[in-house]
Steps between C-alpha positions, in 0.01 A plus 500: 500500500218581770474502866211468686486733856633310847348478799733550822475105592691493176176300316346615176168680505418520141107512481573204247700254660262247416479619125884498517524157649239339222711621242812391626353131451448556140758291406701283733808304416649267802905530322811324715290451771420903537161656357516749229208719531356693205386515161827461226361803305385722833632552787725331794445608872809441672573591827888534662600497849528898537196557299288281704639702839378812353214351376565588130280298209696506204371391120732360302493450077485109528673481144765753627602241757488209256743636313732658738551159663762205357281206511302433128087526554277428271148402486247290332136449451271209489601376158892551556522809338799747644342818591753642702897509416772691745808640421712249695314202312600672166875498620490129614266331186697734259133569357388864411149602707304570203644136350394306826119706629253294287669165421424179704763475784619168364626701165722755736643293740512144365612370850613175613156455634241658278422150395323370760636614801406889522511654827272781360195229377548295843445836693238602394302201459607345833471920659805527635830625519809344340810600661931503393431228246826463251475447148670639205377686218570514111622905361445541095839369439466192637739561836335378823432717841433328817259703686318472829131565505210571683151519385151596641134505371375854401139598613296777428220767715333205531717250645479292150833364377554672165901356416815474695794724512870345586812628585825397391872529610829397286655283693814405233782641719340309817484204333848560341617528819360187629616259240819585498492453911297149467532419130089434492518509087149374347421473152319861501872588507604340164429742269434340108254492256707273301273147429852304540532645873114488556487147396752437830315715686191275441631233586690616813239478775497082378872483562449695824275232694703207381809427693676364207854695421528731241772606294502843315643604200638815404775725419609745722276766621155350352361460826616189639476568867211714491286167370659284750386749777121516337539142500577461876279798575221284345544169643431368788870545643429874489495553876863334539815714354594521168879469432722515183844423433735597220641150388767688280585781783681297719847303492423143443671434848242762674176378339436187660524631822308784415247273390513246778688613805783400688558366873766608697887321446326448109830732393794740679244808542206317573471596882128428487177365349390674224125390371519552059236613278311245492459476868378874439270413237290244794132519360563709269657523151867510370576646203830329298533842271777380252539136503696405209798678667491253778776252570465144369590325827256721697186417264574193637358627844206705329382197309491337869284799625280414256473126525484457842447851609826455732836683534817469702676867657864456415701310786131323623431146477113525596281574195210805548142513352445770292070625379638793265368516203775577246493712190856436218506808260841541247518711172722199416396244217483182742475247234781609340719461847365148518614404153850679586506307834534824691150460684331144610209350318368361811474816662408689194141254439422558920508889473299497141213370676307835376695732263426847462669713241488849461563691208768752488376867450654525123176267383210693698592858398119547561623516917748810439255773513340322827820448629637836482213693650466248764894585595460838436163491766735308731771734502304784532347354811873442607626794444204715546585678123175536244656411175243422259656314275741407195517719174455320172842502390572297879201299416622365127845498665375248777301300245800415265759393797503162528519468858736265585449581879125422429229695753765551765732685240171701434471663825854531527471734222177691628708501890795686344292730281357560786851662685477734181151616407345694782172565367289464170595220235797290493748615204763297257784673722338335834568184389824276546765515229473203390115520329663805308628418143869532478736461205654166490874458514691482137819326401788673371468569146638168342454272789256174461284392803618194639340217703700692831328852448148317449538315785648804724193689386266210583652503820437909595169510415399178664674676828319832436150305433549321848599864674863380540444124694755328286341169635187541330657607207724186475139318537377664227803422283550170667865571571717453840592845685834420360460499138295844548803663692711376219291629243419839636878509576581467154698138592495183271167410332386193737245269501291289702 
């Protein structure tokens, strides 16, 4: 560091100011609206508050202060090439340095825009700066980083633009924090390279600009709700409120006035008007998240919705308009309650307008490595921890398990590994009990199995699959609550 000598009005008299001030403009890079003087591989002349008062000049390592600070920088030449890599943009890629100086940027970064919307080609052909623009990025193992960038053409002596640099910022937790606040899900947020999923996913932005209802399939924890809210967050409803309701949550006597309202005197505690759901959903979209658990005398009402887009609050006679678009999703077989009688046939052709199914994690094993370090990114950001990953025992370990649960029973797992392992890789004793092998139960020496102990076995594991809701496990065995407390009671053998 040098200092140049200060005269007493506190200005600089060094005999070459004017040499100094040319070769401050070697390079100049206009970044989030502030200009970066200097050359990358020179020197920065910065000037603070107190320096200025004592009229200090300062010379500062410009590639000391790239990377000391958190934002990635890199930079580029004429033909795309990255000739400049920071410390900070090695963190957030995930791509060594000496992997990323040299390659095109489209080979390091692989962004949702290097296709045909670069911020880094429209600055510097248009000359100027691009500022706070959101976009996410791809790492090597496939996870996805939202970022916020900024890029600026980079000149040389003579004023001629020679590349671009851009700056970067991880913006994960931010955005983490502001879905779960306004639930704005997109598809960059489904995370698959399965062709099953991306075939829906192709199709999706279609569904989106039609108005038509849509009923999607799925057992639980695929993902149901987070496509209904890309859905809504597509369509043209996406500036009204999205709402879902849990058809199989609520008493049968609660749900149709949580659904449609109530007016005051409509029943004892009923004191005053209460608007329902759908009221809520105005101009938006409502989201019917398990439908086959609904009551047959209420699909009655839904099937009206849809016909005549009209519904009645409970103790009204005057009908209300409804515009919302709605959305059915179940991880029931809906055919099959239509044969049994158990769900309408009318209703059941007016929600399958447009199906969507989505396939349960078990058949795209391909997903489980993306999945995992996308939770394990997640929770970091979360918890503010650096674990780095799984070891390979955790990895086979995760890759066997069928995952009943499905991608939700996924980051369940990486959530409570995460109360364990503090830092470095997740390890088998991290994970839950139940993905650790244990010696199955034996009869007494001389004792048959009978139809009792296969059912009573049937019946734990289905409990333990579904993390102890006994109601999805009598779904999955198709079974009334009863007969499972009778079973797992060791009662009578009973059937349906």
């Amino acid at each position: 560091m040098t200092t140049t000598n200060a005269s007493r009005n506190g200005r600089e008299t060094s005999p070459d100011k004017n040499k100094d001030e040319k070769a401050s403009e070697t390079v100049r890079a206009d970044l989030s609206r502030g200009p970066v003087w200097g050359n990358l591989h020179g020197n920065l002349k910065a000037k603070s508050l107190p320096e200025a008062a004592m009229g200090l000049h300062i010379e500062i390592p410009c590639e000391s202060i790239m990377e000391s600070i958190a934002d990635g920088v890199f930079t580029v030449d004429r033909e795309w090439t990255v000739t400049f890599f920071n410390r900070a943009a090695e963190e957030i890629t995930g791509v060594p340095r000496d992997e990323a100086v040299g390659r095109k940027c489209w080979e390091v970064f692989r962004s949702s825009i290097c296709d045909g919307s670069c911020a880094l080609e429209h600055s510097i052909h248009n000359d100027r700066t691009l500022s706070n623009k959101s976009i996410f990025i791809l790492r090597p193992d496939g996870s996805k980083v939202s970022v916020s960038i900024s890029a600026s053409p980079l000149r040389n002596e003579a004023g001629e633009i020679v590349g671009g640099v851009e700056t970067f910022r991880d913006i994960t937790a931010i955005k983490l924090m502001r879905q779960k606040l306004e639930g704005l899900y997109t598809l960059e947020d489904i995370i698959t390279k399965s062709q099953s999923l991306i075939r829906v996913l192709q199709i999706l932005p279609q569904i989106a600009a039609s108005d038509s209802t849509v009923l999607i399939l799925g057992e639980s924890g695929t993902g149901k709700e987070l496509f209904a809210r890309a859905l809504h967050n597509l369509s043209r409803f996406r500036k009204g409120p999205f709402t879902a309701v849990n058809c199989g949550a609520l008493p049968d006597t609660l749900l149709e006035s949580e659904l449609f309202g109530y007016k005051a005197g409509a029943f004892t505690d009923a004191k005053t008007d209460k608007p329902g759901r759908f009221h809520a959903a105005q101009d938006g979209t409502i989201l019917l998240d398990e439908i086959g658990d609904m009551p047959l005398p209420l699909q009655v009402k839904i099937l009206r919705v849809l016909q005549e887009r009209t519904y009645e609050p409970l103790g009204s006679v005057k009908s209300i308009s409804t515009n919302a678009r709605v959305i059915a999703a179940t991880n029931r077989d809906l055919q099959a309650l239509v044969e049994q009688g158990r769900f309408r046939d009318d209703l059941f052709y007016r929600l399958n307008v447009v199906q969507l199914r989505l396939p349960p994690l078990r058949e795209r094993p391909e997903d489980i490595p993306l999945l995992i370090s996308h939770f394990i990114n997640r929770h970091n950001c979360l918890t503010g921890k650096s674990i780095q990953g799984v070891s390979e025992d955790v990895f086979q370990m995760l890759l066997r398990h069928p995952f009943p649960g499905n991608v939700r029973e996924l980051e369940n797992i990486i959530e409570y590994a995460f109360i364990l392992c503090q830092d470095g890789y997740i390890q088998a004793e991290h994970l839950p009990e139940n993905l650790h092998p244990r010696e199955e139960p034996r009869l007494s020496r001389g004792r048959r199995c009978t139809l009792r102990d296969i059912k009573y076995a049937a019946a734990v594991e289905a409990v333990q699959r579904h993390k102890g809701k006994k109601m999805a496990a009598c779904r999955e065995l198709d079974i009334s609550k009863d007969t499972l407390r009778r079973i797992l009671s060791g009662g009578a053998q009973a059937d349906e």
